[in-house]
C-alpha positions as CSV (number, residue, x, y, z in Angstrom):
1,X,14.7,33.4,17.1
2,X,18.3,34.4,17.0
3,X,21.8,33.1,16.2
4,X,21.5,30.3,14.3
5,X,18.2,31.2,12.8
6,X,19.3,34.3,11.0
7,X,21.5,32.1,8.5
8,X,18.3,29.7,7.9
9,X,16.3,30.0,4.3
10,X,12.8,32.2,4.8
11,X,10.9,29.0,3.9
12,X,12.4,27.4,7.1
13,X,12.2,30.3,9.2
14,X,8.9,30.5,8.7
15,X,7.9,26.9,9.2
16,X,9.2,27.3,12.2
17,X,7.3,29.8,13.6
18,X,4.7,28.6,12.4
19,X,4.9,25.4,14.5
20,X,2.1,24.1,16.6
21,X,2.3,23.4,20.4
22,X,1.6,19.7,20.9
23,X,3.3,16.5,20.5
24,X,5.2,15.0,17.1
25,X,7.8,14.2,15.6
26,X,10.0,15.9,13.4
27,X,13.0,15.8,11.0
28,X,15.5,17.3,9.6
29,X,17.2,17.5,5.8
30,X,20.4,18.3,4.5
31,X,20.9,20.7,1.5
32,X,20.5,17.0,-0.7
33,X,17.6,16.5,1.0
34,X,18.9,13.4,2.9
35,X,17.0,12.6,6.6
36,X,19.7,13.6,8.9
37,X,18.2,13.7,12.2
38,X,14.4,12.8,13.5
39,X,13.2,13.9,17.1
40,X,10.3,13.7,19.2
41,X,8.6,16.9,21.1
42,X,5.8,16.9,23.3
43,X,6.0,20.5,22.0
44,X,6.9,20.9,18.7
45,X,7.4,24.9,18.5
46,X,9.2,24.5,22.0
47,X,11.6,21.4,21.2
48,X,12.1,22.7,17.6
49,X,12.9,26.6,18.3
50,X,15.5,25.1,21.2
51,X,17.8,24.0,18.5
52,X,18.1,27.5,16.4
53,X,18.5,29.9,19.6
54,X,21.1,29.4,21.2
55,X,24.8,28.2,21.3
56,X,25.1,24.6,22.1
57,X,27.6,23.2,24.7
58,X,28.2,20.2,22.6
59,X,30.1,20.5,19.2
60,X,28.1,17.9,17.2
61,X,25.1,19.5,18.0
62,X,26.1,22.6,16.7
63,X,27.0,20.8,13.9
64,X,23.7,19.7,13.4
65,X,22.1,22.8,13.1
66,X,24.6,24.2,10.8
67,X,23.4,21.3,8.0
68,X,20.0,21.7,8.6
69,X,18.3,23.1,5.0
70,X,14.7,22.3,5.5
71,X,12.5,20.3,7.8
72,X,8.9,19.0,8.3
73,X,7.0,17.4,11.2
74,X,3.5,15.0,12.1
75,X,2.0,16.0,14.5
76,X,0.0,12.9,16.9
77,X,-1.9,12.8,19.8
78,X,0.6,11.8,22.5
79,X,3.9,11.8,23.4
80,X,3.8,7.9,23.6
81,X,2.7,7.8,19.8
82,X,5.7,10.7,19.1
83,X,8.4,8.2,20.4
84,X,6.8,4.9,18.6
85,X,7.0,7.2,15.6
86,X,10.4,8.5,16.2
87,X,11.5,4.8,16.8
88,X,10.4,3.9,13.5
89,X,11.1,6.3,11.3
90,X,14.9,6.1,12.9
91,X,15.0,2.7,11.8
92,X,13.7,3.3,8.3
93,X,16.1,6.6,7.9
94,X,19.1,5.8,9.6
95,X,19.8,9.6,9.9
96,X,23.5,10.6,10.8
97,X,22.8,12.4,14.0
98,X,20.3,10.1,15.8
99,X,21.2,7.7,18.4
100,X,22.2,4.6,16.9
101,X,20.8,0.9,18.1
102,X,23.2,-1.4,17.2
103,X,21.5,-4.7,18.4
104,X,18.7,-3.8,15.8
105,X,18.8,-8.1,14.7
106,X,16.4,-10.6,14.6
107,X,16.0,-12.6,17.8
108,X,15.3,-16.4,18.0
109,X,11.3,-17.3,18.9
110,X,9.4,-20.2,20.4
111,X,6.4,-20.5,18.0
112,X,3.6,-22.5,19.1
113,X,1.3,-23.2,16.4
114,X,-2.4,-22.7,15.3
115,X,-3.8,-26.0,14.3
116,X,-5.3,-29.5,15.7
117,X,-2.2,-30.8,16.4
118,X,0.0,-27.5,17.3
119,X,3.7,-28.1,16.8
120,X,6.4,-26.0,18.9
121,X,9.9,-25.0,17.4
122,X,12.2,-22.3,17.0
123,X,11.9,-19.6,14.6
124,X,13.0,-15.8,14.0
125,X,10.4,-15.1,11.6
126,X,7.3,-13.9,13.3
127,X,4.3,-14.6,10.6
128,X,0.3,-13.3,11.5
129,X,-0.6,-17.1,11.1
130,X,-2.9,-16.9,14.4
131,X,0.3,-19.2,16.0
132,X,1.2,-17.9,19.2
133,X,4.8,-16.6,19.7
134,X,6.7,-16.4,23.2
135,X,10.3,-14.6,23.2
136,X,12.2,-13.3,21.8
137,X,15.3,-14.9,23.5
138,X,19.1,-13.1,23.1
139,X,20.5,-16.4,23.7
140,X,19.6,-19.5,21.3
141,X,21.2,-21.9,23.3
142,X,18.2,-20.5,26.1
143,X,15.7,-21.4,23.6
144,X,17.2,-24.6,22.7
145,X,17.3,-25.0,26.8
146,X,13.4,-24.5,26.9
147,X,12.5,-26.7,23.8
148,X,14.5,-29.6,25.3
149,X,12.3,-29.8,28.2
150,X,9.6,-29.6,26.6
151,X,10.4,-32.5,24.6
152,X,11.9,-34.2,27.3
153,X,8.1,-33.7,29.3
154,X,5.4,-34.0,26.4
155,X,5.3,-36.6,23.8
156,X,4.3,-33.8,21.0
157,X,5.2,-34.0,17.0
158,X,7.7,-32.2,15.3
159,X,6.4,-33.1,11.9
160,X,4.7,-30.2,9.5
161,X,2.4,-32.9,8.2
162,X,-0.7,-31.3,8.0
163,X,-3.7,-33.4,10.2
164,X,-7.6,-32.1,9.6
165,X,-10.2,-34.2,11.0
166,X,-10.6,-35.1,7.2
167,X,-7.6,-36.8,7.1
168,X,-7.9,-38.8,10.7
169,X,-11.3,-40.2,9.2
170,X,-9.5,-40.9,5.7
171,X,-7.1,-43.1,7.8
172,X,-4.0,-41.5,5.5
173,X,-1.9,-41.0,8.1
174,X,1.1,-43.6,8.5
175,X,3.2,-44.1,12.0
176,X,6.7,-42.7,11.6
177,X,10.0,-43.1,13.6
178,X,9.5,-40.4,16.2
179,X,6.2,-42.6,17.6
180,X,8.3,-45.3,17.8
181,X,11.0,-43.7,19.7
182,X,7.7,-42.2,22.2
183,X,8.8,-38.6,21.2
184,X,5.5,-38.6,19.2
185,X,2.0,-39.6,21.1
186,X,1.0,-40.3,17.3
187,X,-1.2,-37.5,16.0
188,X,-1.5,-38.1,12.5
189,X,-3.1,-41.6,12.7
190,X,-5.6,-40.2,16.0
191,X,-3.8,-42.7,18.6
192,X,-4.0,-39.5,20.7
193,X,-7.3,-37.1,21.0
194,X,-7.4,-33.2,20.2
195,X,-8.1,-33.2,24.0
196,X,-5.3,-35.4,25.6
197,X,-3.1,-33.6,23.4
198,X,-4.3,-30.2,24.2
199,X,-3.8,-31.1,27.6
200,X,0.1,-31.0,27.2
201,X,-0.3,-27.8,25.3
202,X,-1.3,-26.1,28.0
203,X,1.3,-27.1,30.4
204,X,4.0,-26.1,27.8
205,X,1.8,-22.6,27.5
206,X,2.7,-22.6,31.2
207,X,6.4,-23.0,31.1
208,X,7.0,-20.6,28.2
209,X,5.1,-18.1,29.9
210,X,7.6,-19.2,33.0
211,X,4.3,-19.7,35.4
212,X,6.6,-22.9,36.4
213,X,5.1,-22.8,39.8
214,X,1.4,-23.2,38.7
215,X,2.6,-26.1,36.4
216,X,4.2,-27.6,39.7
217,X,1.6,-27.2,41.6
218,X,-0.6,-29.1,39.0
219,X,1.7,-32.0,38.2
220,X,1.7,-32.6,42.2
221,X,-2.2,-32.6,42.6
222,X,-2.0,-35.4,39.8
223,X,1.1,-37.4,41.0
224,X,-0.8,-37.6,44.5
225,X,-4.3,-38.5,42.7
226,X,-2.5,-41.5,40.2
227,X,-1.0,-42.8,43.7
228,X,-4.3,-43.0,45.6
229,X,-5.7,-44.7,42.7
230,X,-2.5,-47.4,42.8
231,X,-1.7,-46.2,39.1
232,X,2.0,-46.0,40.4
233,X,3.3,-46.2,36.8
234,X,1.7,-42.8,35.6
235,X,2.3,-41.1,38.7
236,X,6.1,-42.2,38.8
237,X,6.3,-41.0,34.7
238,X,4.3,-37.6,36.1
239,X,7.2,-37.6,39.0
240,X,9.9,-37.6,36.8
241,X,8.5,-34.6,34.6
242,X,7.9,-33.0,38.0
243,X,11.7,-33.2,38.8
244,X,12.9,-32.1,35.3
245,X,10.8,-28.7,35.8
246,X,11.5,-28.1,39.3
247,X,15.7,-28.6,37.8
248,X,14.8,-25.4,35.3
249,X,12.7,-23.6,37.7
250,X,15.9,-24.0,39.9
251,X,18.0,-22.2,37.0
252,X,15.3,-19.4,36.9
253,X,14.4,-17.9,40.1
254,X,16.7,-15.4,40.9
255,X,15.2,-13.2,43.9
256,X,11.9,-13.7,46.2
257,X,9.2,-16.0,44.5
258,X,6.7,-13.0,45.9
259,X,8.0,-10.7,43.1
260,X,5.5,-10.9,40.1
261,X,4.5,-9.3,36.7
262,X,7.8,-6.7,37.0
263,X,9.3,-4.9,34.0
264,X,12.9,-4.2,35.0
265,X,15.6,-1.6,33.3
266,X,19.0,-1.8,34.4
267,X,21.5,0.7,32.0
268,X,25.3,0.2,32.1
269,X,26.5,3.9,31.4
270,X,30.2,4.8,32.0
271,X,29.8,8.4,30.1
272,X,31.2,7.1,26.9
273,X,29.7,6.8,23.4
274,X,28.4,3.1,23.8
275,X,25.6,2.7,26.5
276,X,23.9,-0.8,27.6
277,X,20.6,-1.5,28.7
278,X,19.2,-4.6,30.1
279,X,15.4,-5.5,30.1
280,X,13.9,-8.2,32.0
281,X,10.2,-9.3,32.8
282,X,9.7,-11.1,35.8
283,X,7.2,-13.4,37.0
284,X,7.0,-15.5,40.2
285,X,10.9,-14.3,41.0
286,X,11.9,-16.3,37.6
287,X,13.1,-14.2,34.2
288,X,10.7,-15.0,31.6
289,X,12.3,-12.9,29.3
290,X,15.7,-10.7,29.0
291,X,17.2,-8.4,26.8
292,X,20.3,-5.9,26.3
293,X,20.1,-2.9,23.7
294,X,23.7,-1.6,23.0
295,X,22.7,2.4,22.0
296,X,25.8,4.1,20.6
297,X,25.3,8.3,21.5
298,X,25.5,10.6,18.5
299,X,24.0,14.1,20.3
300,X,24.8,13.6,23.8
301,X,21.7,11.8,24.6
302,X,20.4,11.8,28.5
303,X,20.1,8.5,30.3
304,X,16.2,9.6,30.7
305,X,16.1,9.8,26.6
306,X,18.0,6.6,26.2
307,X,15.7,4.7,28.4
308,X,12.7,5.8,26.5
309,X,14.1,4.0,23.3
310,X,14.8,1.4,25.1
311,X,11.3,0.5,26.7
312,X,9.9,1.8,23.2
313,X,12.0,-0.7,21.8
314,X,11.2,-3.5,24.2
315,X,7.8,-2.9,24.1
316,X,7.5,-3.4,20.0
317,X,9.9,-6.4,20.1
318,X,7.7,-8.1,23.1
319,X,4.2,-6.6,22.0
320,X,3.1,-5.3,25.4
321,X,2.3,-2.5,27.5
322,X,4.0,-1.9,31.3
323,X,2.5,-1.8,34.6
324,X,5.2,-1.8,37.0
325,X,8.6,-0.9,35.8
326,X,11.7,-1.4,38.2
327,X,13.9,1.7,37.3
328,X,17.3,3.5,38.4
329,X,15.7,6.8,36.9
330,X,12.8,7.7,35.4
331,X,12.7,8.0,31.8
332,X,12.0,11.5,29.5
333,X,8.8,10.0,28.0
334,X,5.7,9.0,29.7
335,X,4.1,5.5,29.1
336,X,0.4,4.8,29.1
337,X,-0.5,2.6,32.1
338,X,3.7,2.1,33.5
339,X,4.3,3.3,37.0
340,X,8.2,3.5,37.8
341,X,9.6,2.4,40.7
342,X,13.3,3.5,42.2
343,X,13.8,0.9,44.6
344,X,16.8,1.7,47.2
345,X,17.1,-1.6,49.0
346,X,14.9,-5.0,49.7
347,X,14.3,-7.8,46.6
348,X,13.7,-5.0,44.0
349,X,16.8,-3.3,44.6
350,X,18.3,-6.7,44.3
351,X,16.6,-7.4,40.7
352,X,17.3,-3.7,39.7
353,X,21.0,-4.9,40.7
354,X,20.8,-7.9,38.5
355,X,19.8,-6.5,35.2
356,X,22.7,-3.5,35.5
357,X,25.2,-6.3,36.4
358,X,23.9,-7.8,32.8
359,X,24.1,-5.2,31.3
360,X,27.6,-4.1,32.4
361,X,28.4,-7.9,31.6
362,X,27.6,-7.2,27.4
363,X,29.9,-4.2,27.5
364,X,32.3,-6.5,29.3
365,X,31.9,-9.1,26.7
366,X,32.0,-6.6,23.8
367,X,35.6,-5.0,24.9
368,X,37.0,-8.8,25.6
369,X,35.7,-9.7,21.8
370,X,37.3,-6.1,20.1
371,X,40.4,-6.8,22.1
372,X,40.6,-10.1,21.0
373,X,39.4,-9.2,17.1
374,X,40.8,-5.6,16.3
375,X,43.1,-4.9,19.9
376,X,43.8,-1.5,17.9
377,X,40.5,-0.3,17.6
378,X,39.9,-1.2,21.2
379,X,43.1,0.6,22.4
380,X,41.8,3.5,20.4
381,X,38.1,3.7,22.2
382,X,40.0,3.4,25.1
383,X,42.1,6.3,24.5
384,X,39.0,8.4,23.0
385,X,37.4,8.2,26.8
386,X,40.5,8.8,28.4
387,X,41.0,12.1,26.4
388,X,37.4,13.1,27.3
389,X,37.5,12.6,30.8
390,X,40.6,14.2,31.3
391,X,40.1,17.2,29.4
392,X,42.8,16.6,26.5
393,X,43.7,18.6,23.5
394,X,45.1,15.6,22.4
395,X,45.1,11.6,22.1
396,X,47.2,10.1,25.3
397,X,49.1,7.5,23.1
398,X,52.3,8.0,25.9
399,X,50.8,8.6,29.2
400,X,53.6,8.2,32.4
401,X,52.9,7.9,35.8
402,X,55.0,8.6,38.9
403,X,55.3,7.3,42.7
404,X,57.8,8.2,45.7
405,X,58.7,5.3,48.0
406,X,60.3,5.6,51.5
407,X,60.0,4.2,54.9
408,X,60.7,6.5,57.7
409,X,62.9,8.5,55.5
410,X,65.3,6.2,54.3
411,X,66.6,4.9,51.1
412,X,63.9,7.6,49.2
413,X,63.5,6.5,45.6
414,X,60.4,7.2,42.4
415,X,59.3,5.0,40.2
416,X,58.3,6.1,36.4
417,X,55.9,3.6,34.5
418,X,55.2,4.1,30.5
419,X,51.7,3.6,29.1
420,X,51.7,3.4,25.0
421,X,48.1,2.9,23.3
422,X,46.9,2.3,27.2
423,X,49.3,-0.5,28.0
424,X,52.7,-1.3,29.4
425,X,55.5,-0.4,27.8
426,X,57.9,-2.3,30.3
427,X,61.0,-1.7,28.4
428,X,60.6,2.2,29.3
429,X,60.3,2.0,33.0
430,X,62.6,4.1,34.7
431,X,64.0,3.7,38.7
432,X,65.4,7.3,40.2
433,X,67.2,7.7,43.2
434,X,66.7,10.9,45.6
435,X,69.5,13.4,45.4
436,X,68.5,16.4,46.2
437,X,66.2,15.7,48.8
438,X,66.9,14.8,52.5
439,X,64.1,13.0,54.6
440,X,60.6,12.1,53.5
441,X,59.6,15.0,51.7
442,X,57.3,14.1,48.9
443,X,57.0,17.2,47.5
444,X,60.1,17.9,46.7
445,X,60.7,14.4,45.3
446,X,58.2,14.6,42.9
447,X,59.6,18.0,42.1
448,X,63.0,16.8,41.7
449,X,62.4,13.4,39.7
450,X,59.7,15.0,36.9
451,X,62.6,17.8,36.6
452,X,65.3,14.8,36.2
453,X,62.9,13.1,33.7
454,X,62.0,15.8,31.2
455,X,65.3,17.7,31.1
456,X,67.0,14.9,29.8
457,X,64.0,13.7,27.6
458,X,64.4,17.3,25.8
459,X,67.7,16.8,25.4
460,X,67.1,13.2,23.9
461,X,64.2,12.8,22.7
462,X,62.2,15.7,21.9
463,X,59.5,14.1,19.7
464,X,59.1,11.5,22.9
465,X,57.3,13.6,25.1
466,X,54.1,12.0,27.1
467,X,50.3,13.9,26.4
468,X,49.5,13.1,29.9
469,X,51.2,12.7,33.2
470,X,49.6,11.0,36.4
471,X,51.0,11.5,39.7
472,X,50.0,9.2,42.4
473,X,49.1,11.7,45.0
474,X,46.7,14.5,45.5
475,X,47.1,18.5,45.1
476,X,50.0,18.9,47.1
477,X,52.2,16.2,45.0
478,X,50.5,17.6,41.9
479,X,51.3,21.2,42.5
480,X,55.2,19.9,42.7
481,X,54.5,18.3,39.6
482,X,53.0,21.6,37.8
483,X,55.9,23.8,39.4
484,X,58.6,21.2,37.7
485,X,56.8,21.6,34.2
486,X,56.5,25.4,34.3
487,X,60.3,25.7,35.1
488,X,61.1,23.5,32.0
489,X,58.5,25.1,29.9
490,X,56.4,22.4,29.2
491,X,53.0,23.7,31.3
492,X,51.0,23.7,27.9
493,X,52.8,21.3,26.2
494,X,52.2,18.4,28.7
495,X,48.8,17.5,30.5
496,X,49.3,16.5,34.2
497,X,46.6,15.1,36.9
498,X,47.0,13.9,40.9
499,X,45.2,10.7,41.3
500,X,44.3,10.7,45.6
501,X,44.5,7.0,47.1
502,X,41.6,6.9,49.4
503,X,38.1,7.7,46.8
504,X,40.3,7.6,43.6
505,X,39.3,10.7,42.8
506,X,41.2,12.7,39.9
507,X,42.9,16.4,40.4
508,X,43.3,18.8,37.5
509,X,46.1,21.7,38.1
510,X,44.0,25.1,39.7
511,X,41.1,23.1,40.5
512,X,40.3,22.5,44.1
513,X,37.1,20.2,43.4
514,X,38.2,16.7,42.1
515,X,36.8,14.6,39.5
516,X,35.2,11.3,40.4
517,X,35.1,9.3,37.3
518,X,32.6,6.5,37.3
519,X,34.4,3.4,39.3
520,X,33.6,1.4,35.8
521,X,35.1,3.8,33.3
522,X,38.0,2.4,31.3
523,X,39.5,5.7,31.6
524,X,40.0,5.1,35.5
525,X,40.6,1.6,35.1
526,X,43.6,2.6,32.8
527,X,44.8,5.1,35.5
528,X,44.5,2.5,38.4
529,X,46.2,0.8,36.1
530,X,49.4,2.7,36.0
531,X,49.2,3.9,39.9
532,X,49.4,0.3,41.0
533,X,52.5,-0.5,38.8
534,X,54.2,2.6,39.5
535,X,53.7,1.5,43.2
536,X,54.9,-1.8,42.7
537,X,57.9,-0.9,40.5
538,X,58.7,1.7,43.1
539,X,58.5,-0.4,46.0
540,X,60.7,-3.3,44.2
541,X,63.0,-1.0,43.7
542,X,63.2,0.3,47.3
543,X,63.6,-2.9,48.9
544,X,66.4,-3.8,46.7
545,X,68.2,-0.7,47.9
546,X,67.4,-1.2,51.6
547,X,68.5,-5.1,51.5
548,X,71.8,-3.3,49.7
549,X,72.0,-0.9,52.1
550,X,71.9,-3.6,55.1
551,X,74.6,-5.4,53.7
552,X,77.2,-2.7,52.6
553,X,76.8,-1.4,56.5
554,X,77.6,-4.9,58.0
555,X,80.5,-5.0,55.5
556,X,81.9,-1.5,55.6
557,X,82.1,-1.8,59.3
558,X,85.0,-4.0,59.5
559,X,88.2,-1.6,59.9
560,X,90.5,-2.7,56.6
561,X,87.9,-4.1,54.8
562,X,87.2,-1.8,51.8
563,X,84.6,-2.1,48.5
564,X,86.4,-4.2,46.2
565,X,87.3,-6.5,49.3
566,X,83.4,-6.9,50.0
567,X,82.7,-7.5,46.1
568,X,84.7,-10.1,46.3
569,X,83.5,-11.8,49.0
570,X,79.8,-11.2,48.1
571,X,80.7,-12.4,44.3
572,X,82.2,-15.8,46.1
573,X,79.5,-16.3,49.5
574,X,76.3,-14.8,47.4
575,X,75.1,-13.3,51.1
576,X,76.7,-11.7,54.5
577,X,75.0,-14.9,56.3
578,X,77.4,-17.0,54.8
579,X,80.4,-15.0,54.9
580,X,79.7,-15.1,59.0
581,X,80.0,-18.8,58.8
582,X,82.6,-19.4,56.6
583,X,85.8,-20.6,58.2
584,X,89.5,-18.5,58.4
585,X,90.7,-20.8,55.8
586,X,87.9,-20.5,53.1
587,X,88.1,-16.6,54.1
588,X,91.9,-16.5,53.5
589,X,91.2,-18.4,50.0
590,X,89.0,-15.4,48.7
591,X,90.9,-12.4,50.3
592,X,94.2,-13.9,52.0
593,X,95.0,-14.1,55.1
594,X,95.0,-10.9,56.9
595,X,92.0,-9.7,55.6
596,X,90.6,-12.9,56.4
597,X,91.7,-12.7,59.9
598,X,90.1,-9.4,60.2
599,X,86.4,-10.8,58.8
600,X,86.6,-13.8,61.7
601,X,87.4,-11.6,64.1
602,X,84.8,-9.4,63.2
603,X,82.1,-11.7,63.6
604,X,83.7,-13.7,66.6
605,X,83.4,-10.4,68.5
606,X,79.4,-9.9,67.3
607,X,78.5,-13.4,68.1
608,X,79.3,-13.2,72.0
């Protein structure tokens, strides 16, 4: 070992090599001893020795192994029981450099209970009682969704009265309010067996496992049955609960009904800090369950490593194991018993589809809540991934974007649009006119109007300059661009990039291979952003002009009619429509007679 090695205590040089070549976990401490980063290896001396010999590419990482004082490991027998480990001891130690889960909370359950008479509620305590626990749900109100219809279906008590077969013989149990009402088939006085009642048991075991279809199927054969045998009150009461669970298997199914027993991972990655990653188990083409991890990168984690959490995660929250699991890529770590799927098109393409669309949906929801509870913060994210994606020494608080307009040649103007903490700044949007330039010649526009711009910002406002500058264009606009800054001396004070119309894809000056940012990344958003109001400021502006243009040449033909003459009468007839049909004498009142005469005979002569 080399490099970073060398500066490393004996002790810890030596525990290092004296590492063995199978699977663990192991950490890392800080010269106070503090846990500041656990990892997983499926070769400890391999994974371990990686960090100490060699360079890294990212800075953090580096950092890393610069605080690192001392360090032990467990070895285990697998690389599955290395990441369980891992995620544990991550969660107990919190270290500073390990990927951080921030939707570590307690989830809402559906308990159904161990006893005679088992009760069914909502809980987020999970107890080793012997009750039986189905969840966890992200959304309470889903829960609350689920325990209505069951209530709504079964007749079962919500009391925590406890009922023995001591107490049924002791006759101590007393008819409340609920068995009145028929929300309660009245368990504690014995009006209802162990049996009859454990008949509605398992049909509620059915819907909370969401096997809605078997419970349909059942509630059918017994509807059809009561009917036969003329017991058309029972069968009608057995129709109506028939109805309410074919309305929430309605709300369920989602793709094919053929699709069953899937595990699904969609992730929502846009190459920032904060990555999302939807699970969902599926049975009979309905979601029985569903949930989205929000992992926040510390060491430039892999998707491949992220999605290993993430099913370790799932997979202690749910207490299962996988068979099938639905993936975009195959995670870093293998799972006993999981075989992964990449689907490319038919229903499991379709589900694989619906669990990234939730999970791009949380991020979604999470900006729209830090814009609306700390706008600053969420400004300064934004910002952060705009300075990584574009390669910036600095924050681009002032960013400016410019566009050419022209049709055919004529009337060739540039719009300049402001963008301070990544939004509008209206107030600084500036119009230009071409000067220098004659036809449509783009180049030399852009040239022209970025030299315009920063020459008198210099002069002006010095301390006002922009980190980064879009042109709306590829290389060859961009290259007018760079040639403008380098004449002003600005070509290292200023960052400039050509954003190309047709694949949005991002040129840096001296680069001939673009940049495609992801099409979700706020960063391109931001810069779509500013092209498509650059192009509508420009082209607002350009019509203006032309519609000017029309009118001073239908004006300015008329022999003795000069520019304060055609003021005048534009100030008075608001348009040259009107002028055309005003009459001599209402002429004559604005510019007297003469000139008046002129105007009518003017358009006398155009109308025949």
């Amino acid at each position: 070992m080399a490099k970073h090695s060398k500066d490393k205590s004996p002790e810890l040089r030596e525990t290092i090599a004296l590492l063995p070549e199978t699977p663990g976990v192991y950490m890392y401490y800080d010269s106070e001893g503090t846990v500041i980063y656990v990892g997983k290896a499926k070769n400890l001396k391999r994974r371990v020795s990686s960090y100490f010999n060699r360079t890294h590419d990212v800075l953090r990482t580096n950092l890393l192994v610069r605080a690192i004082c001392d360090m032990t490991y467990i070895v285990v027998p697998t690389e599955a029981d290395a990441l369980n480990l891992e995620n544990s001891m991550i969660k107990e130690y919190k270290p500073r450099y390990n990927v951080l889960l921030k939707d570590d909370k307690s989830y809402p359950w559906i308990c159904l209970t161990k006893e005679l008479y088992p009760r069914v509620f909502m809980t987020r305590q999970r107890l080793k009682d012997g009750s039986k626990y189905f969840g966890p749900y992200t959304d309470a109100g889903a829960a609350r969704t689920v325990l209505n219809l069951i209530h709504d279906l079964y007749p079962i008590r919500g009391c925590r009265v406890a009922i023995t077969p001591a107490s049924l013989a002791a006759g101590k149990g007393r008819l409340c309010l609920e068995y009145h009402l028929k929300r309660c088939a009245g368990c504690c006085t014995g009006l209802i067996s162990p049996e009859q009642y454990g008949e509605y048991i398992d049909n509620i075991r059915q819907i909370l496992r969401g096997e809605t279809g078997e419970l349909l199927r059942h509630l059918r054969s017994e509807m059809e049955r009561l009917s036969e045998q003329m017991r058309f009150e029972e069968a009608q009461e057995l129709k109506e609960q028939y109805q309410k669970v074919e309305r929430y298997q309605a709300k369920s199914a989602i793709v094919s009904p053929t699709l069953d027993d899937l595990d699904v991972f969609g992730i929502d990655d846009d190459g920032s800090n904060d990555v999302y990653i939807n699970y969902m188990h599926v049975q009979r083409g309905a979601v029985s369950r569903s949930l989205t991890l929000q992992y926040k990168r510390r060491l430039d984690e892999s998707r491949q490593q992220l999605l290993s959490y993430a099913m370790a995660e799932v997979a202690r929250t749910f207490s299962i194991s996988y068979d099938e699991v639905i993936v975009a890529q195959e995670p870093d770590s293998e799972f006993v018993g999981a075989t992964f799927t990449v689907p490319q098109r038919g229903d499991k393409a379709k589900l694989l589809d619906v669990s990234q669309r939730n999970a791009r949906q949380r991020r979604v929801e999470d900006l729209g809540h830090l814009e609306r509870t700390d706008p600053a913060k969420r400004a300064q994210k934004t910002l952060e991934r705009i300075k990584a994606d574009f390669r910036l020494s600095e924050l681009p608080v002032h960013i400016e974007c410019f566009d050419n307009s022209n049709i055919q040649g004529t009337n060739p103007v540039a719009s300049c649009v402001v963008f301070r903490d990544a939004k509008p700044s209206k107030k600084d949007y500036r119009h230009f006119n071409i000067k220098t330039v004659v036809g449509a010649d783009d180049f030399a526009s852009m040239k022209e109007v970025l030299t315009r711009r920063y020459t008198r910002l210099m002069n002006e406002t010095p301390d006002d300059l922009p980190q980064l500058i879009v042109v709306d264009g590829g290389k060859g606009q961009l290259s007018s661009a760079v040639e403008a800054l380098d004449e002003m001396g600005l070509r290292g004070k200023i960052a400039v990039v050509g954003i190309a119309k047709r694949l949005e894809e991002i040129y840096f000056p001296g680069d001939s291979v673009p940049l495609y940012i992801d099409k979700n990344s706020e960063s391109l958003k931001v810069v779509q952003h500013l092209r498509d109001e650059a192009h509508r400021f420009g082209i607002t502006h350009h019509r203006d002009r032309r519609s000017k243009s029309q009118i001073v040449s239908e004006l300015s033909g008329i022999k003795g009619i000069g520019k304060i003459t055609e003021q005048e009468l534009l100030r008075h007839f608001k348009s040259v429509k009107r002028i055309s049909e005003a009459s001599l004498d209402a002429l004559a009142a604005v510019i007297g007679p003469a000139k008046a005469r002129l105007v009518r005979a003017h358009f006398a002569a155009n109308a025949r």
